[in-house]
Structure formats: structure tokens, C-alpha cells
TILO-276065 format. One line per 8 residues: their letters; for each residue z, y, x of N, C-alpha, C. Coordinates in nm, 3 decimals, decimal comma, padded with zeros to 5 digits. Example, Ala and Ser with C-alpha at 12.3 -4.5 7.8 and 13.67 -1.06 7.14 Angstrom:
AS> 00,780 -00,569 01,319 00,780 -00,450 01,230 00,780 -00,330 01,320 ~ 00,708 -00,225 01,285 00,714 -00,106 01,367 00,787 00,003 01,290
REM end
This chain:
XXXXXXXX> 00,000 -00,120 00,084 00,000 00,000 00,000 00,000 00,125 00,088 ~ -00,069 00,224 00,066 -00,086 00,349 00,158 00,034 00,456 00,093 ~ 00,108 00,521 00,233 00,179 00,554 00,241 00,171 00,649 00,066 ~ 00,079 00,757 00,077 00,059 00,819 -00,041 00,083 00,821 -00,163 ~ 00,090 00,657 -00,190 00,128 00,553 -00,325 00,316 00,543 -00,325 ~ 00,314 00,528 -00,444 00,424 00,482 -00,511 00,542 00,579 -00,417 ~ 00,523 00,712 -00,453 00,635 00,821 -00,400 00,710 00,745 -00,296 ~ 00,579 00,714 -00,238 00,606 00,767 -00,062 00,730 00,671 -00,022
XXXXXXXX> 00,709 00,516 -00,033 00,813 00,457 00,026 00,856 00,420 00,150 ~ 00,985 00,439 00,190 01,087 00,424 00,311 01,076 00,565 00,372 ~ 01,066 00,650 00,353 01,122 00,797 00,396 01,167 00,844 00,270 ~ 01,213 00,966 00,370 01,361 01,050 00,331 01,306 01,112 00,278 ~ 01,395 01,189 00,154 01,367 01,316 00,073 01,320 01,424 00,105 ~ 01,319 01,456 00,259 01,281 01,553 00,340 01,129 01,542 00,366 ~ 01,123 01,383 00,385 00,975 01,359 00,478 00,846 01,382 00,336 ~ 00,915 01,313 00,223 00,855 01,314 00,068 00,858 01,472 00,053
XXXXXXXX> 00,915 01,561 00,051 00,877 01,673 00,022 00,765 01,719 00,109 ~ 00,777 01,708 00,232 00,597 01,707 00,306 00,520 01,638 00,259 ~ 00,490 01,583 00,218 00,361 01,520 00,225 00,356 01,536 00,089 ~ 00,426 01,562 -00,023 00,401 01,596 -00,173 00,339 01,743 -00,206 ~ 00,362 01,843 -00,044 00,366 01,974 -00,031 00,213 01,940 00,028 ~ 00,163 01,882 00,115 00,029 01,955 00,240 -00,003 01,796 00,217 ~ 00,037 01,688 00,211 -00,014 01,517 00,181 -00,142 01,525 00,134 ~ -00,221 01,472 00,210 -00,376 01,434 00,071 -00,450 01,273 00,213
XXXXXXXX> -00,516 01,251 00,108 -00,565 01,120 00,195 -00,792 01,117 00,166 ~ -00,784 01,125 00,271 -00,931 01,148 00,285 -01,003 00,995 00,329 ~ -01,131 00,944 00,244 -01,173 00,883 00,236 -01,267 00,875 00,423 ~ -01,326 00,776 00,453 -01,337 00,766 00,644 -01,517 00,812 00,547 ~ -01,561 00,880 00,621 -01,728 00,899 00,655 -01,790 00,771 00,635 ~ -01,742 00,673 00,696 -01,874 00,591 00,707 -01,794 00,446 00,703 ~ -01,879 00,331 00,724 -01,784 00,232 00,733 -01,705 00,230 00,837 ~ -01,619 00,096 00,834 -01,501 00,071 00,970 -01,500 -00,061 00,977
XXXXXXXX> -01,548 -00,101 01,162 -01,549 -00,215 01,133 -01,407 -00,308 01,175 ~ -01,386 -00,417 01,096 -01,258 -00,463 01,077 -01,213 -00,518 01,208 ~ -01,107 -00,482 01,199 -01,066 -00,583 01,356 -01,075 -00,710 01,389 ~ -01,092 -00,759 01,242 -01,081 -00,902 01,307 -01,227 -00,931 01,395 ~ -01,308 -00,879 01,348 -01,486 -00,859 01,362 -01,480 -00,807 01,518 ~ -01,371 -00,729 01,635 -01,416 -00,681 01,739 -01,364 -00,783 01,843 ~ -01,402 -00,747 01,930 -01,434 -00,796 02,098 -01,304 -00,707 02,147 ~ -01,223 -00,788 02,202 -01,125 -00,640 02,285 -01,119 -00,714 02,465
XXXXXXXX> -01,071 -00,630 02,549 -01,063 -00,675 02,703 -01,008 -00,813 02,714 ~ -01,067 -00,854 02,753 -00,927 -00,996 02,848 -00,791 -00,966 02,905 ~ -00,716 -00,991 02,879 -00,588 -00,937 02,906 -00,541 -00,987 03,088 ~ -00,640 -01,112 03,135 -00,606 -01,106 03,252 -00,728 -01,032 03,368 ~ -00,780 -00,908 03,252 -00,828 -00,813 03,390 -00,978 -00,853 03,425 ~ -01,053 -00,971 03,374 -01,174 -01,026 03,432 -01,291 -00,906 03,363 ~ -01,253 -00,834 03,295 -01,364 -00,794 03,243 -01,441 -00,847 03,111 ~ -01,419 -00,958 03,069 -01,484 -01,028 02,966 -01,394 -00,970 02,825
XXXXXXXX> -01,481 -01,002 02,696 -01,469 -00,933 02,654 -01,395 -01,091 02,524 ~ -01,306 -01,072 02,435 -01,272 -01,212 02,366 -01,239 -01,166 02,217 ~ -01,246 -01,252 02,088 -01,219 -01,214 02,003 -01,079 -01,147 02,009 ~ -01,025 -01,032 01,909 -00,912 -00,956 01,894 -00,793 -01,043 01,832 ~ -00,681 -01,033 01,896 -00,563 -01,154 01,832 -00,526 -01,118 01,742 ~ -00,479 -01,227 01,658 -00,379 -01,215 01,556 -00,297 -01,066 01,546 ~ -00,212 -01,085 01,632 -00,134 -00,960 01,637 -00,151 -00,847 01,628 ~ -00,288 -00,846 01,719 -00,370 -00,649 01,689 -00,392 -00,675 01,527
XXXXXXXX> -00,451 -00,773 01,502 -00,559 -00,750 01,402 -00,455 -00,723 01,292 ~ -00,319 -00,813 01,301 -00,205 -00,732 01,149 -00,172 -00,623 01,164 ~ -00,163 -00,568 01,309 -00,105 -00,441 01,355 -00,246 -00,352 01,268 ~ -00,297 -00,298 01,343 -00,403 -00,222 01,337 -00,467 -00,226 01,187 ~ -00,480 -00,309 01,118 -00,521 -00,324 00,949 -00,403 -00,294 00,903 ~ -00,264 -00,329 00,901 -00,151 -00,258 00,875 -00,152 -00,155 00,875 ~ -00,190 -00,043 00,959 -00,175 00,052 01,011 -00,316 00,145 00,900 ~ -00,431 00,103 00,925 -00,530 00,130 00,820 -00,490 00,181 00,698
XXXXXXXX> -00,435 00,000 00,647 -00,400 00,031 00,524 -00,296 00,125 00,451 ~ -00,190 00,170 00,558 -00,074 00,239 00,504 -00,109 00,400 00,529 ~ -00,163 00,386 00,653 -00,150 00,548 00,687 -00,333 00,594 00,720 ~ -00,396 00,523 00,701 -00,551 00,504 00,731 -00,598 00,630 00,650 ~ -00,695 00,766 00,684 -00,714 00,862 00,612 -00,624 00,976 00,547 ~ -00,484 00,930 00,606 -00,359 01,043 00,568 -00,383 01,170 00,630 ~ -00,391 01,247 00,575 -00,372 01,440 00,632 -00,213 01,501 00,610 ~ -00,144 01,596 00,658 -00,092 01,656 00,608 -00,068 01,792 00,749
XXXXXXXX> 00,023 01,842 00,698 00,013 02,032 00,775 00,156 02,021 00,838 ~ 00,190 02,031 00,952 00,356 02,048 01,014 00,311 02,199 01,085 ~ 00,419 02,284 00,998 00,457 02,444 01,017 00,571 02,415 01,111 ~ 00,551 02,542 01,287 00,593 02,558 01,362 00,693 02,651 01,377 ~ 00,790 02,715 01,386 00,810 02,832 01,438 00,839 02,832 01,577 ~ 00,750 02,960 01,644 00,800 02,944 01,774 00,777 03,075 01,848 ~ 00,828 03,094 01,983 00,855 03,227 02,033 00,776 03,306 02,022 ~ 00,810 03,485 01,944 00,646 03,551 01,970 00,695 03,659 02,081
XXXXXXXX> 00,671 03,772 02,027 00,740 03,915 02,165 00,820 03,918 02,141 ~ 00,912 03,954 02,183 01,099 03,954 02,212 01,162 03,985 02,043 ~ 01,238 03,919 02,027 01,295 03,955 01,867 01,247 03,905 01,761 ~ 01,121 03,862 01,803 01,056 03,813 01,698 00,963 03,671 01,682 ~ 00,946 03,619 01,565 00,894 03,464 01,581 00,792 03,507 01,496 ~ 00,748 03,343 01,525 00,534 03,339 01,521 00,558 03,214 01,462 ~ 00,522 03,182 01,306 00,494 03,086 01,257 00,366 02,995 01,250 ~ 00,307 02,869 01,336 00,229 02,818 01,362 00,178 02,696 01,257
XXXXXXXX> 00,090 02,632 01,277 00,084 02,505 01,165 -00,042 02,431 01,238 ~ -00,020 02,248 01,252 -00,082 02,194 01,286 -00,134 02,100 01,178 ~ -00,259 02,008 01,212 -00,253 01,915 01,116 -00,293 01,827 01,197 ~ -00,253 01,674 01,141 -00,231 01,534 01,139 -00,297 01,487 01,073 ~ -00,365 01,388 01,178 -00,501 01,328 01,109 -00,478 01,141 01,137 ~ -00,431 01,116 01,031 -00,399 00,903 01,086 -00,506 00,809 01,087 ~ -00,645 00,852 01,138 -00,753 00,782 01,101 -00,743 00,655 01,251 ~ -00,789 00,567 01,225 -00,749 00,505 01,338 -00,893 00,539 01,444
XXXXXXXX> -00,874 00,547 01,568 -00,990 00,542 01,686 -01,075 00,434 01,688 ~ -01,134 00,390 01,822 -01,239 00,285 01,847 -01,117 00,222 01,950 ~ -01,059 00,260 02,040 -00,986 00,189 02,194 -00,922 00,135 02,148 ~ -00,920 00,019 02,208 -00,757 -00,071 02,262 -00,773 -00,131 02,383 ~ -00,618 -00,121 02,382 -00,603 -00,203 02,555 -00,444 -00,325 02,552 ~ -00,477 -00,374 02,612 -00,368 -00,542 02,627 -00,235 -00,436 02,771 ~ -00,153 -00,473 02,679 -00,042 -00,395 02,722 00,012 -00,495 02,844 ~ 00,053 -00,465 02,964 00,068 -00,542 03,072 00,230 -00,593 03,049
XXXXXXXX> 00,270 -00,534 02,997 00,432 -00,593 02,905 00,449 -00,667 02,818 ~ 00,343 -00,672 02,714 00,340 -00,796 02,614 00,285 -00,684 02,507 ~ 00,187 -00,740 02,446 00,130 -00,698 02,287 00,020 -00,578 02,316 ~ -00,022 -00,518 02,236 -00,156 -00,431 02,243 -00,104 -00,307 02,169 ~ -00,192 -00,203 02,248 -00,145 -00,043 02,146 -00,311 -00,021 02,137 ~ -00,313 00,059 02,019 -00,483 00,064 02,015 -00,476 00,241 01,962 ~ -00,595 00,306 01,972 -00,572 00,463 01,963 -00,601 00,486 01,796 ~ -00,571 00,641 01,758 -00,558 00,706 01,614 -00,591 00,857 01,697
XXXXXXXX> -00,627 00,882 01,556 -00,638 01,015 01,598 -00,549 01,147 01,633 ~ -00,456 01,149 01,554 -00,356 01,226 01,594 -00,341 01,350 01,563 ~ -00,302 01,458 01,611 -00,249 01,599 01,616 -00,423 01,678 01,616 ~ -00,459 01,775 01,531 -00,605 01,776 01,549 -00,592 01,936 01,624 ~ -00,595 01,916 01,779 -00,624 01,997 01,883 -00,652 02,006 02,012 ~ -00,669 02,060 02,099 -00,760 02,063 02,199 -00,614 01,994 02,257 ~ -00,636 01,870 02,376 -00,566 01,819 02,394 -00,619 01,675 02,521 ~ -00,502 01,684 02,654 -00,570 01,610 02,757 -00,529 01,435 02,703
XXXXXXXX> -00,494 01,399 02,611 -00,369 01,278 02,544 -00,495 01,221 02,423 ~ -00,478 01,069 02,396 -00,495 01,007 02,286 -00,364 00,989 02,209 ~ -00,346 00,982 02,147 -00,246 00,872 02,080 -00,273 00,749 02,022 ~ -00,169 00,672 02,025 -00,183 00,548 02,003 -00,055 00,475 01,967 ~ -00,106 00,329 01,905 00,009 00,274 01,819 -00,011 00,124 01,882 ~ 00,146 00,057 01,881 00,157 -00,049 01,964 00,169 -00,169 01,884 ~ 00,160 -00,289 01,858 00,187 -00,340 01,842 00,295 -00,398 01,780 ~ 00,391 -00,340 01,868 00,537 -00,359 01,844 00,616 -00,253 01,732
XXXXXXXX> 00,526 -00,156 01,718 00,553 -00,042 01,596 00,562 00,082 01,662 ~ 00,541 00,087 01,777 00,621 00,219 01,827 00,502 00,302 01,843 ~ 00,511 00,459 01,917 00,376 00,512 01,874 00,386 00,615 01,999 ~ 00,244 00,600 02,091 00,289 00,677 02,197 00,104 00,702 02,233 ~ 00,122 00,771 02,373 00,010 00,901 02,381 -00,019 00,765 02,532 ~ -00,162 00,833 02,626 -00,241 00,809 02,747 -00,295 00,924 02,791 ~ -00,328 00,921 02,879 -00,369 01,064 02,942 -00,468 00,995 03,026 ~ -00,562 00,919 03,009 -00,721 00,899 03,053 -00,677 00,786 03,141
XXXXXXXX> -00,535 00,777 03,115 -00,561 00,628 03,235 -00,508 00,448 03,157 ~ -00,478 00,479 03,005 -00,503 00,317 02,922 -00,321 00,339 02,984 ~ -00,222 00,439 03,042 -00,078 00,416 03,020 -00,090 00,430 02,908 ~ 00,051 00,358 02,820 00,123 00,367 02,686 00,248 00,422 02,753 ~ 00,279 00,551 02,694 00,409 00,639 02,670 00,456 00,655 02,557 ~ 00,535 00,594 02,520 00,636 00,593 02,394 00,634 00,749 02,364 ~ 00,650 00,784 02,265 00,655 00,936 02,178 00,795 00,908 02,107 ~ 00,758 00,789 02,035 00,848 00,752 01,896 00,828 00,664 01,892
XXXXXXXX> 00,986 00,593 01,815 00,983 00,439 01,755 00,922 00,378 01,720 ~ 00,859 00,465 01,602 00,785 00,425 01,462 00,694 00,531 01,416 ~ 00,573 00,498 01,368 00,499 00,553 01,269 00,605 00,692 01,144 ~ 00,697 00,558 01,105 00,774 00,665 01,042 00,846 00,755 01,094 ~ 00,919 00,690 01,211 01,007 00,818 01,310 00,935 00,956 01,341 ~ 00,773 00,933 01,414 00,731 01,046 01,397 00,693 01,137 01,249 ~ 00,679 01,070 01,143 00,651 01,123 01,068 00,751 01,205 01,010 ~ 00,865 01,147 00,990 01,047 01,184 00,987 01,035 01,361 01,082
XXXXXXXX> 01,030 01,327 01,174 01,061 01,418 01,302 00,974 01,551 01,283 ~ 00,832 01,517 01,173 00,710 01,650 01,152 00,802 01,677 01,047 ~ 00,846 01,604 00,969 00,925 01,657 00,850 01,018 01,798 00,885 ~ 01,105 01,737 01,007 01,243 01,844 01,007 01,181 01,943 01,092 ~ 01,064 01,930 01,162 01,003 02,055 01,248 00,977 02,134 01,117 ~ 00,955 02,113 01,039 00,852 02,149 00,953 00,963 02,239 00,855 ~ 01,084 02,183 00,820 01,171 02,232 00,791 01,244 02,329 00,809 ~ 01,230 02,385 00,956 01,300 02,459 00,990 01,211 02,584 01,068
XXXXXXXX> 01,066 02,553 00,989 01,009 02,705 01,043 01,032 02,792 01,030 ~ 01,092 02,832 00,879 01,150 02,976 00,917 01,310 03,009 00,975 ~ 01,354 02,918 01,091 01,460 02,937 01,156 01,379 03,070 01,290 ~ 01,504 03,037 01,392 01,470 03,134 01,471 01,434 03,061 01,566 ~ 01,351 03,041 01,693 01,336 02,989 01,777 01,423 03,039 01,890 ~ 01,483 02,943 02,024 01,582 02,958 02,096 01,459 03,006 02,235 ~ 01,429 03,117 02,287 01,338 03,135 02,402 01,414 03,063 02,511 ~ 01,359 02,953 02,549 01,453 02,879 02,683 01,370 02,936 02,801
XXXXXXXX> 01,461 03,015 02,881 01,402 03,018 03,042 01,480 02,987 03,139 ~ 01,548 02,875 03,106 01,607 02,747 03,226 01,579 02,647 03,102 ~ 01,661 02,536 03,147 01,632 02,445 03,123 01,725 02,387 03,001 ~ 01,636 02,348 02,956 01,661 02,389 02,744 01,740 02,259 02,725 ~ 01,707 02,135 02,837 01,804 02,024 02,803 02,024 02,024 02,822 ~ 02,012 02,135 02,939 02,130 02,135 02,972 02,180 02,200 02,831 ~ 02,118 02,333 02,826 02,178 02,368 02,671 02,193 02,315 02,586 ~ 02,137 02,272 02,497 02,135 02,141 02,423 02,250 02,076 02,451
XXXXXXXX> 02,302 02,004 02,576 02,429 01,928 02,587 02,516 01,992 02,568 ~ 02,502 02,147 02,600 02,649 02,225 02,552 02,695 02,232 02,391 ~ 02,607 02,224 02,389 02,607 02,212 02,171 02,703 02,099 02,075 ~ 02,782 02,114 02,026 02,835 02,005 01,986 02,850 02,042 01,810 ~ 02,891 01,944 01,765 02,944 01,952 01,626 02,815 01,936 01,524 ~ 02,709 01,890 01,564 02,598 01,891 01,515 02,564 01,781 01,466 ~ 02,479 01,696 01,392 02,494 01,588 01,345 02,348 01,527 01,396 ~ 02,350 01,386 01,385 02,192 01,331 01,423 02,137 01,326 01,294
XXXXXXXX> 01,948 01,332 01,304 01,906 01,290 01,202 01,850 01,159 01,231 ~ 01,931 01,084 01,173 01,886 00,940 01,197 01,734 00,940 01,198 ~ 01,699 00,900 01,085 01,559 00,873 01,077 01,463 00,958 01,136 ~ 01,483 01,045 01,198 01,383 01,105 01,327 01,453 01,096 01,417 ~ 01,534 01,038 01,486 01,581 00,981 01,619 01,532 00,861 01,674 ~ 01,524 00,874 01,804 01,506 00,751 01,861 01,511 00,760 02,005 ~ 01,473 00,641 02,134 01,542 00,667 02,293 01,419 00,798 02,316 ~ 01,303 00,815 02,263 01,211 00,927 02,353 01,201 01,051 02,250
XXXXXXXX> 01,250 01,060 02,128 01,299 01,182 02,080 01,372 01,188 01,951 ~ 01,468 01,309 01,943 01,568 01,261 01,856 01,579 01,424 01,818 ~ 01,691 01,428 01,680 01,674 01,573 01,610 01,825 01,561 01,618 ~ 01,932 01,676 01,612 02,066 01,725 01,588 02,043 01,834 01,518 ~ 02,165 01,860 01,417 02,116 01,970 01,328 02,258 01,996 01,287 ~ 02,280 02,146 01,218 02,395 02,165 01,149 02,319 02,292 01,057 ~ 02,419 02,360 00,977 02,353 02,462 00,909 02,305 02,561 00,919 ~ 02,292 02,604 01,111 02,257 02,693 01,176 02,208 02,680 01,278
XXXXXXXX> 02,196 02,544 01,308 02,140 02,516 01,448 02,044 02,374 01,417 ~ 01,939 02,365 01,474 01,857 02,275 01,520 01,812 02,258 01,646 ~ 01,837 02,074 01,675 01,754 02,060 01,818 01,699 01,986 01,831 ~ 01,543 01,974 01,857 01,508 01,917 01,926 01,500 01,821 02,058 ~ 01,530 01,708 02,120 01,539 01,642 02,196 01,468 01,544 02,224 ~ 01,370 01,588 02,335 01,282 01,470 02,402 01,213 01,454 02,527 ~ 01,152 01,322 02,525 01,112 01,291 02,684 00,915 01,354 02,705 ~ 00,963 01,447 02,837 00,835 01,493 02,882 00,746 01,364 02,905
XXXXXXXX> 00,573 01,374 02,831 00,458 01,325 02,847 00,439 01,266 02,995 ~ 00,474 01,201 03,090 00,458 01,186 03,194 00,489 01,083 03,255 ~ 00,433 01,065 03,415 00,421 00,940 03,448 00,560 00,941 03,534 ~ 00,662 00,997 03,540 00,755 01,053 03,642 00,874 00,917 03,549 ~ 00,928 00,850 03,638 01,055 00,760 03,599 01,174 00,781 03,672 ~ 01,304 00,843 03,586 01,265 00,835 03,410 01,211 00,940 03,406 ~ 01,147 00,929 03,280 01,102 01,081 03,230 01,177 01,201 03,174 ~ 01,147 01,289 03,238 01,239 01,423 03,250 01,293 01,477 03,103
XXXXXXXX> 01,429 01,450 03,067 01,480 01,530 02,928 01,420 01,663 02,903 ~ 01,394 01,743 02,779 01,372 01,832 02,736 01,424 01,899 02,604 ~ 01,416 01,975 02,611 01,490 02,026 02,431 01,414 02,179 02,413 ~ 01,420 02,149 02,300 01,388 02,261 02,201 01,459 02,324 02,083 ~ 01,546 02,449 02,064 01,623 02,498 01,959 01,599 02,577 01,886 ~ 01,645 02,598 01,762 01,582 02,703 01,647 01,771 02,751 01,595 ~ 01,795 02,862 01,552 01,898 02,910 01,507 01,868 02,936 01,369 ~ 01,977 02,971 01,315 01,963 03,029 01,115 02,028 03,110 01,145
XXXXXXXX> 02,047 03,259 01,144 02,133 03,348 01,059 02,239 03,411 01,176 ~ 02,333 03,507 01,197 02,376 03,538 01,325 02,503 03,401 01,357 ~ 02,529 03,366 01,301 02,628 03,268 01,331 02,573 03,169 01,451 ~ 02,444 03,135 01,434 02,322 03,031 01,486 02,338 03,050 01,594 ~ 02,254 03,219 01,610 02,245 03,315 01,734 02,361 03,329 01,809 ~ 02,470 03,327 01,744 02,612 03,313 01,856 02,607 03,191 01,895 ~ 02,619 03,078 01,846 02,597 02,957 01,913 02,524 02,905 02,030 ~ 02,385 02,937 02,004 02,290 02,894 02,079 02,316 02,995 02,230
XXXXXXXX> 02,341 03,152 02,172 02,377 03,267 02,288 02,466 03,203 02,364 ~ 02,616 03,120 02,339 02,739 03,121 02,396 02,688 02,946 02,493 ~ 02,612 02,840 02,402 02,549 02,751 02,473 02,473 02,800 02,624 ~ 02,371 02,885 02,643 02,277 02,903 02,703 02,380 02,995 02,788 ~ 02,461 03,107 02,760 02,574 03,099 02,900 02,623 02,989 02,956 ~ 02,687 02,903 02,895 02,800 02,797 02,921 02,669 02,695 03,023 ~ 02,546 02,696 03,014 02,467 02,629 03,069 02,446 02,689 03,199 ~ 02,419 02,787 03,203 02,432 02,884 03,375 02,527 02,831 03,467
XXXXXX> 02,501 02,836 03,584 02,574 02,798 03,706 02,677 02,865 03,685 ~ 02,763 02,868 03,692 02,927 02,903 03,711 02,927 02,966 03,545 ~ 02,860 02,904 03,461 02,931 02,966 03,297 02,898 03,137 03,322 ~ 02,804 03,202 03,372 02,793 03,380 03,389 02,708 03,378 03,273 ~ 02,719 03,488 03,210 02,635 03,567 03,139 02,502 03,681 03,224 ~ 02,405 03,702 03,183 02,341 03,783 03,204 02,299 03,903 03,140
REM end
């Protein structure tokens, strides 16, 4: 059943209000041919080319069928000239690609289309459920758990555009750790990115695109209202070498 159907089952009230808001599902151009029907690499490297396994072929038609032709819009807010924010908006396109590649760890990730912008990354979906990007060289980098985790995670970005954005010029992860009292959002959490939130603060938390092990923490914060702004202000001191203000 495609995600679209039957009010949007296994996400949150949050994620259902997106996609009930900017959601529409677009029919593919032309045909698609089925996986079971393709040729994928040899997994031990020879070059030859062998029918597609079992496993891609539930993965990847799974994947078709639920989220295959999904659109929807994730609204940004983010830094503009000093004082002030710049509300952005992307769209998400779940059509699946042509690539796959035999994962040297066990199981196959095959590509989708993704985030629709100029961009050096495929994305792609694994086998195993989880959903991660390549950068021209057939690596799989985890993004997110799940199909749904990212979808969860556009939800609460999406949620909190008209917050304030936090301008980080050090390093937005240490801040972030100074932050406490904030709660997780489960269902957009996971080990390569995760959300904390309270009624004035949002954060972002995740692992930089890259081939560097481990991969380098990062964060991103949005405030509500002056209460927010004291928070995030008194964090981003407490993060400075010796706790100074500037």
C-alpha cells in the first residue's frame, strides 16, 4: 500500500500533517522495469553481470510500492543578514533510480531520487531499511535508519520554520551538548541523525556526509521566542574555551 493511502500509516501526527499539507503522488513517465527482470554486478567483483536476488528484488518493489512517485515540500528556516531569517523550501522526489551495487558488508542499497537539487550525492536505500547518500564512488553512508526516520526528521524541520535559526560560528556540536532539558524525538532519531526539542528550542543532530571515521558530529539549532534566544545565547558561551562571552 503506498504511503499516501489509508492516512498515512506508521507515522506521527506531525509527519501526517506534511504530507496531508504539500503530499501528492505522481504517476512515473514511462514504464519501469521490474527488478526481478534486471541484471545487477556480481558481488565477487568479476564484472559479470547475474540475475537480481531475492532480497533487492522485495527491497526495491517494496520501496516502489510504498513510497514510488511520492512528492512533498520540507520548509527551511535558516540564517539571512544579521537579525533576521530566510525561509527556504525543498522538494522530495521518492522515484526510485536505475543503480545498484552489492554492499561489501552484506545486502544491496540501490539509488532514488531524492532531495530535487543541484547536488555532488545520490541517495540510496539499503536493503536492510536504512537510507543513505554516495558521492561517485558506489560508498553507502547511512543518513537515516529508515525511509520513515527520514521522513519523520523533514517533518520536524519542517515544523519549525518559523523558529529562529541559531548562526553557529564554532562548532554547533559542542553547543548542542551544552543544552539540556530537551526531549528526543523518537521517531526522527537515530545513530547518524537525531532531533531534541522543547518549547523553545530545537536541535538538530548529525553525522557529516563523509568518508572521515568516525564521522565528524554536527548540529544545527532554531530558537522560539526570547526565552529560546537566552538559551541557545547562554549555550554558545558555555561552549567557548574558558565559558567567555564575546
Amino acid at each position: 500500500m503506498h504511503l499516501l493511502e489509508d492516512h498515512h500509516p506508521g507515522l506521527s501526527p506531525l509527519a501526517r500533517k506534511l504530507l496531508e499539507r504539500t503530499g501528492r503522488r505522481q504517476e512515473p513517465a514511462g514504464p519501469r522495469i521490474p527488478t526481478e527482470l534486471l541484471t545487477v554486478p556480481d558481488r565477487t567483483g568479476t564484472g559479470r553481470r547475474v540475475p537480481a536476488p531475492l532480497e533487492l528484488v522485495t527491497a526495491r518493489e517494496g520501496f516502489a510500492q510504498r513510497l514510488g512517485g511520492l512528492r512533498y515540500t520540507v520548509r527551511r528556516s535558516t540564517p539571512g543578514v544579521p537579525g533576521e531569517q530566510r525561509e527556504s523550501a525543498s522538494e522530495w522526489n521518492w522515484d526510485l533510480g536505475t543503480a545498484v551495487w552489492p554492499d561489501p558488508a552484506g545486502g544491496w542499497y540501490f539509488e532514488w531520487t531524492g532531495e530535487l537539487v543541484s547536488s555532488p550525492v545520490r541517495y540510496l536505500a539499503h536493503t536492510d531499511g536504512r537510507v543513505g547518500v554516495e558521492a561517485g564512488d558506489g560508498v553507502f553512508r547511512e543518513i537515516a535508519s529508515s525511509t520513515t526516520h527520514l521522513i519523520e526528521s523533514h517533518a520536524v524541520m519542517d515544523a519549525v520554520a518559523g523558529w529562529d535559526p541559531w548562526p553557529i560560528e564554532a562548532d554547533g556540536h559542542a553547543v548542542a551538548g551544552r543544552l539540556d532539558g530537551l526531549t528526543e524525538v523518537a521517531e526522527a532519531s537515530g545513530p547518524m541523525l537525531g532531533w531534541r526539542m522543547s518549547d523553545v528550542v530545537a536541535v538538530m543532530e548529525f553525522r557529516e556526509w563523509s568518508n572521515q571515521v568516525p564521522r565528524a558530529p554536527r548540529a544545527f539549532m532554531w530558537s522560539r521566542g526570547e526565552e529560546g534566544r537566552r538559551r541557545l545565547h547562554d549555550a554558545t558561551r558555555a561552549a567557548r574555551p574558558g565559558g567567555r562571552d564575546c
